[in-house]
C-alpha positions in Angstrom: -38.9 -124.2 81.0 -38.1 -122.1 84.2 -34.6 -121.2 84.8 -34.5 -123.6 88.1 -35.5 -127.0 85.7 -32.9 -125.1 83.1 -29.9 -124.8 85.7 -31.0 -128.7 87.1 -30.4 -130.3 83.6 -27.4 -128.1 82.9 -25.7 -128.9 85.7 -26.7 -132.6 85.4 -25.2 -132.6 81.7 -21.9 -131.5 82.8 -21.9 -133.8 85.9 -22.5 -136.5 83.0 -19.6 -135.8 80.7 -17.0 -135.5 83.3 -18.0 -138.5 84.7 -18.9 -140.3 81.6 -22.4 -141.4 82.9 -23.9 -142.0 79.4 -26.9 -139.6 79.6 -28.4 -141.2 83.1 -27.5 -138.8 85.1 -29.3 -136.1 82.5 -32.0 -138.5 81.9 -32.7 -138.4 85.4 -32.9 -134.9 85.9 -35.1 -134.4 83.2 -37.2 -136.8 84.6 -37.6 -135.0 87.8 -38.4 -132.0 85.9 -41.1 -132.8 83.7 -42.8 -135.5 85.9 -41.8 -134.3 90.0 -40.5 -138.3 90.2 -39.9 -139.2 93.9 -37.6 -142.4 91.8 -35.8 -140.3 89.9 -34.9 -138.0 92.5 -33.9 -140.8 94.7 -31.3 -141.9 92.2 -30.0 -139.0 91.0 -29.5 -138.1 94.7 -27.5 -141.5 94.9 -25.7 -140.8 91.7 -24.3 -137.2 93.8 -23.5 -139.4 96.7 -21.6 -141.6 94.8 -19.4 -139.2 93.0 -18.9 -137.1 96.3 -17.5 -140.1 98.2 -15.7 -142.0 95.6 -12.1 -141.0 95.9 -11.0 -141.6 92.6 -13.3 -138.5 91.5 -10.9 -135.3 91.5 -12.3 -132.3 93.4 -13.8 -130.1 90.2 -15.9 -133.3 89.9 -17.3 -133.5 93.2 -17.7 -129.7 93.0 -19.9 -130.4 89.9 -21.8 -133.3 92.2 -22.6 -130.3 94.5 -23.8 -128.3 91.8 -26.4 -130.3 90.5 -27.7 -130.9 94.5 -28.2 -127.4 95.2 -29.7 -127.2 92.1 -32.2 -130.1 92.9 -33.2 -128.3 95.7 -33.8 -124.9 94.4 -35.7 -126.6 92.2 -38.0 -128.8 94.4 -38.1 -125.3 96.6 -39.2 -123.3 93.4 -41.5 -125.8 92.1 -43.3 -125.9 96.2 -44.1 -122.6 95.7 -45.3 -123.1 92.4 -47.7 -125.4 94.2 -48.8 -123.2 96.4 -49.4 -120.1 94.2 -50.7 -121.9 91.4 -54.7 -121.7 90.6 -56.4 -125.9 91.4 -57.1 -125.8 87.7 -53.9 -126.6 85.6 -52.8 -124.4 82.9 -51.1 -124.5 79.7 -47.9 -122.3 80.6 -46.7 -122.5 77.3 -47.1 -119.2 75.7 -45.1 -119.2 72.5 -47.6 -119.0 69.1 -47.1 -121.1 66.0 -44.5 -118.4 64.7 -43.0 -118.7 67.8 -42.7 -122.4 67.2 -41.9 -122.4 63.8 -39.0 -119.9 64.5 -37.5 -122.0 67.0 -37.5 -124.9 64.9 -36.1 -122.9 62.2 -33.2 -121.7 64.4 -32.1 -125.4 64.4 -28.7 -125.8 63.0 -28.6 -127.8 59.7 -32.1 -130.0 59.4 -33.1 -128.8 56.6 -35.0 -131.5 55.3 -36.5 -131.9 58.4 -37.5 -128.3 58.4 -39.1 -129.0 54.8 -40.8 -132.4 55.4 -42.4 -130.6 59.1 -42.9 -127.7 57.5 -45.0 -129.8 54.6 -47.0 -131.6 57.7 -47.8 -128.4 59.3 -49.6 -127.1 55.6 -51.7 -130.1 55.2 -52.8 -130.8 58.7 -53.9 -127.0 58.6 -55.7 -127.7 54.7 -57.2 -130.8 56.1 -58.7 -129.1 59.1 -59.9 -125.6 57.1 -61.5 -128.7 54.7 -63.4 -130.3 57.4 -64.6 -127.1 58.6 -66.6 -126.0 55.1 -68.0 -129.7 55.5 -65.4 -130.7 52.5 -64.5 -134.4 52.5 -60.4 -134.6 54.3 -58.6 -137.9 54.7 -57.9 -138.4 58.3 -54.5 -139.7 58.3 -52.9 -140.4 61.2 -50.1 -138.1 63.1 -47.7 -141.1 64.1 -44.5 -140.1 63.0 -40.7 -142.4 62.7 -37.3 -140.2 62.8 -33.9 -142.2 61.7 -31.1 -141.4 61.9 -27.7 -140.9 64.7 -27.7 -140.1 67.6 -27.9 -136.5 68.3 -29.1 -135.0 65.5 -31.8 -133.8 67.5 -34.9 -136.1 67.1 -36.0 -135.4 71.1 -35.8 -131.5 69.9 -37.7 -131.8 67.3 -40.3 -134.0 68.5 -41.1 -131.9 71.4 -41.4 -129.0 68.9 -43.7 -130.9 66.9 -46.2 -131.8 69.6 -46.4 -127.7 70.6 -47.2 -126.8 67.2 -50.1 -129.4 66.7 -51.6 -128.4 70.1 -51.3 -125.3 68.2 -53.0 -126.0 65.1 -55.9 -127.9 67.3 -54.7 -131.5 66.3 -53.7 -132.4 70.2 -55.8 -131.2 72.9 -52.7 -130.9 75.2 -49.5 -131.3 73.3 -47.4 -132.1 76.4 -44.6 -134.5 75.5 -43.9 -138.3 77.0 -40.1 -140.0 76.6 -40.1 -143.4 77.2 -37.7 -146.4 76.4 -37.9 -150.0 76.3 -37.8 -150.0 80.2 -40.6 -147.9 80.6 -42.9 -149.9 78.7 -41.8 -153.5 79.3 -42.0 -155.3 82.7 -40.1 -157.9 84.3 -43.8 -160.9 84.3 -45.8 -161.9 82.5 -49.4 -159.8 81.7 -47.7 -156.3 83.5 -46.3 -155.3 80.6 -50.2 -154.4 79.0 -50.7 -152.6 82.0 -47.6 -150.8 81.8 -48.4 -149.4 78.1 -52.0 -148.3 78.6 -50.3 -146.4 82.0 -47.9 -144.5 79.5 -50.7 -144.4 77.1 -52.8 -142.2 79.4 -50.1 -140.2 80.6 -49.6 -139.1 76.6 -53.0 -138.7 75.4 -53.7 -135.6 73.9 -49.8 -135.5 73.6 -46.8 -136.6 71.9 -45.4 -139.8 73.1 -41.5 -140.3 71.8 -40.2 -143.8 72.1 -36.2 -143.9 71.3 -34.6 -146.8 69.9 -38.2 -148.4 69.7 -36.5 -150.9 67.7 -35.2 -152.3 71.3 -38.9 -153.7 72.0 -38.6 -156.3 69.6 -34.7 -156.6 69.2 -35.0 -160.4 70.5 -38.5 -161.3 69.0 -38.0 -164.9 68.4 -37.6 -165.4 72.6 -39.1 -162.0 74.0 -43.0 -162.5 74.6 -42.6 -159.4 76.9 -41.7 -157.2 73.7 -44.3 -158.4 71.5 -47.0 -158.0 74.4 -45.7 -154.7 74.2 -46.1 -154.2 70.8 -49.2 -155.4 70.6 -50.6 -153.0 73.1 -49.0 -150.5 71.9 -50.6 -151.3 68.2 -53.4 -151.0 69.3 -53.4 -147.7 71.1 -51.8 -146.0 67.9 -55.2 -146.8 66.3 -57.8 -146.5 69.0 -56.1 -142.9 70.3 -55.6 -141.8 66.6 -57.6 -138.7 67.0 -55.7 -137.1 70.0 -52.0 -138.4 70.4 -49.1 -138.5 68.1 -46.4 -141.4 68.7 -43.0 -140.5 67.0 -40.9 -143.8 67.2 -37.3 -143.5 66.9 -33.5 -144.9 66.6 -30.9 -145.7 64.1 -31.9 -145.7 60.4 -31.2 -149.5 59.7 -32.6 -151.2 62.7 -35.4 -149.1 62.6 -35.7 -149.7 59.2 -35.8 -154.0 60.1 -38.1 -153.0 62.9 -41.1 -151.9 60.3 -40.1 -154.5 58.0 -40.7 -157.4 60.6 -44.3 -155.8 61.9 -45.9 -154.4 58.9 -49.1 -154.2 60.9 -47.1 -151.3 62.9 -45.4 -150.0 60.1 -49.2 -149.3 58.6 -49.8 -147.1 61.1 -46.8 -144.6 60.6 -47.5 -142.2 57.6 -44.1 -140.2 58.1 -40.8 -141.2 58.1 -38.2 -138.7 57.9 -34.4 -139.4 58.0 -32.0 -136.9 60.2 -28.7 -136.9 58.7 -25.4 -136.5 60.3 -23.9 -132.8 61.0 -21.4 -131.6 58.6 -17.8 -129.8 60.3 -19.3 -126.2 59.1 -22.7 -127.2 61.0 -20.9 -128.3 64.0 -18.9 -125.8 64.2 -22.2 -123.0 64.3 -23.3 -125.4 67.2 -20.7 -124.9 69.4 -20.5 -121.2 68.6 -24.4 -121.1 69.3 -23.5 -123.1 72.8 -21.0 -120.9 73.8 -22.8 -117.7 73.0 -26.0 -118.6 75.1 -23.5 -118.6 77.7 -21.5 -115.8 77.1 -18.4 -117.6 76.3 -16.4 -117.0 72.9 -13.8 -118.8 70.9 -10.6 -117.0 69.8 -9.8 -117.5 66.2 -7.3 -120.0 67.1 -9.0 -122.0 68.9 -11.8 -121.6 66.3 -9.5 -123.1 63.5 -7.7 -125.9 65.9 -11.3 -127.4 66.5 -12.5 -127.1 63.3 -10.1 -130.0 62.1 -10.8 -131.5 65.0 -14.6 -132.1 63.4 -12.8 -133.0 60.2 -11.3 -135.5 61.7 -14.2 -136.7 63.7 -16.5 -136.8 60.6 -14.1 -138.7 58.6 -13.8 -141.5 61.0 -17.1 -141.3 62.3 -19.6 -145.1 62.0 -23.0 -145.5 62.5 -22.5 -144.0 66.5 -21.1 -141.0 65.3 -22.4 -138.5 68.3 -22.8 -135.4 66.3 -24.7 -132.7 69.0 -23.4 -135.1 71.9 -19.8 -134.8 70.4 -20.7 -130.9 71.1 -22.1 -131.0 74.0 -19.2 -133.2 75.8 -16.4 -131.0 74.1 -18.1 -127.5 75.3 -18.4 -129.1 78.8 -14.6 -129.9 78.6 -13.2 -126.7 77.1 -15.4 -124.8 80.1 -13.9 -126.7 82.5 -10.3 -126.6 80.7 -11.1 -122.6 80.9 -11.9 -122.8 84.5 -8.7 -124.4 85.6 -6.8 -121.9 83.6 -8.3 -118.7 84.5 -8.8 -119.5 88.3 -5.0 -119.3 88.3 -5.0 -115.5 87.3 -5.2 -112.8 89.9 -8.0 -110.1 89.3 -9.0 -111.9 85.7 -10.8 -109.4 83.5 -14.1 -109.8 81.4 -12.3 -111.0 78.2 -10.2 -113.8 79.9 -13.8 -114.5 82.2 -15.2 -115.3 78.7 -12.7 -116.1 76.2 -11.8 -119.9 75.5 -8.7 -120.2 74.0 -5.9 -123.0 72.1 -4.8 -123.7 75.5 -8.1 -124.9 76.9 -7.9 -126.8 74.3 -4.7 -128.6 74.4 -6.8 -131.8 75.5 -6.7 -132.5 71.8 -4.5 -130.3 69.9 -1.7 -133.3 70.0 -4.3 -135.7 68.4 -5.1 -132.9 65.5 -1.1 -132.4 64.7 -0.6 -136.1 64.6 -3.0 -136.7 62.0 
């Protein structure tokens, strides 16, 4: 990913948390950036509007509004010239090699499970293929693939991951990735929603297409025709387009888990299922050091120790929503803006206050920790 489509989603996740936007505004800009969507672009521009004129929005908000548009346009300026200077033919700009891949995905925090059960895909795909090549008999299972688990344990991640390393081992011809929801595959008549699948369909072949919280298609079967025309189009395209795309379903472990078990027919057609468990504190806590080290922030050890309870106390209470990454995510974008408002305050500030987050930008939840 370029650094413009980098600084467009960044800037889009912040704009999220400290408006509390539940992932649309972030949805939207990743949208723009892996499919150019004239939609998307429409509403994320009216999402920026929105938050620029409301006057309940204080001004470090509306400042963050104005990020993400001058980001949008350096990136539809950056992506024109792309256009222009780019060969007719498209090319794979994806350089990294299966080490490459495999190192990334091994950099994941925690996962290891995960690691193990892709890391036991990766060795028989590649068995099965040197098989077929000395004309020995292979079974020809199919790639389609179900993560469970909570959300942000980094299923998306690792799905995208997982579709660069079978274009790699010459399962997928492409190994681009599709995100879709319910919404994207179901329409609002009668005998559109077909046509709305095979679109999606096409758009993945050769690719990974990643359904989240696919147990939503079905979720009112007994009145929803729409979902079960879904599902049976999209039945059928996990077994006709077996040989070049991989479909990785996903959601929370129990209603996936009543998803498979009321369409056996579907769950036939899935040969892995791998569960992502829940972060530990210690885990969390290398996240947020990782996050704030890609961009050159620090913690002191105060801080350090003050948000390690703070996980405790999240993981204790947590239920089946627990946030995990998310929770990460949303308390890096606070304690960056907590940081801002501190240090903007200091005349001539040096590197170290620049870059050091201390118990103070933290003080958002320090009462909550010495309550407990």
């Amino acid at each position: 990913m370029d650094k413009y489509s980098q600084l467009l989603i960044n800037n889009a996740s912040k704009l999220d948390a400290i408006t509390d936007a539940c992932g649309e505004i972030t949805k939207l800009a990743t949208v723009i950036v892996e499919e150019n969507s004239k939609v998307a672009t429409i509403a994320l521009l009216k999402k920026i509007s929105e938050v620029v004129d409301n006057q309940k929005y204080k001004i470090e908000v509306k400042h963050a509004a104005r990020m993400v548009n001058s980001s949008l346009i350096e990136f539809y300026g950056y992506s024109t010239i792309q256009g222009i200077c780019k060969p007719t033919s498209e090319v794979d700009e994806d350089t990294r090699t299966l080490q490459d891949l495999l190192d990334e995905l091994n950099a994941l925090v925690g996962l290891e499970k995960v690691k193990n059960k892709v890391q036991d895909l990766i060795i028989y795909q590649k068995v099965q293929s040197m098989r077929r090549e000395k004309n020995l008999h292979s079974v020809k299972n199919t790639l389609h693939l179900a993560f469970t688990g909570n959300p942000g344990t980094g299923k998306t991640t690792v799905a995208r991951i997982v579709g660069r390393i079978y274009k790699q081992i010459g399962l997928l011809s492409k190994g681009h990735f599709v995100e879709v929801s319910r919404t994207d595959l179901i329409a609002g008549y009668q005998g559109q929603t077909a046509l709305k699948v095979k679109k999606v369909i096409e758009q993945a072949k050769g690719g990974v297409l990643f359904i989240d919280e696919a147990y939503s298609i079905t979720e009112n079967d007994q009145s929803d025709s729409y979902g079960r025309e879904c599902l049976t189009e999209l039945t059928k395209a996990l077994e006709d387009y077996r040989e070049d795309l991989v479909v990785i379903v996903a959601g929370y472990t129990e209603p996936m888990n009543k998803f498979f078990e009321s369409n056996p027919g579907l769950k036939s057609r899935f040969n892995t299922f791998i569960e992502f468990e829940d972060y530990s504190v210690n885990e969390l806590d290398k996240i947020l050091i990782s996050t704030c080290k890609n961009n050159d922030y620090t913690l002191d050890n105060e801080v350090k120790e003050k948000i390690h309870l703070y996980f405790e106390l999240q993981t204790a209470s947590k239920d089946e929503t627990f946030a995990n990454g998310r929770l990460v995510r949303n308390l890096y974008d606070d304690l960056v803006m907590n940081h801002a408002r501190r240090v903007i305050n200091i005349t001539d500030p040096v590197y170290e206050e620049l870059s050091t987050i201390t118990a103070e930008d933290f003080s958002f939840m320090i009462d909550e920790i010495e309550g407990s």
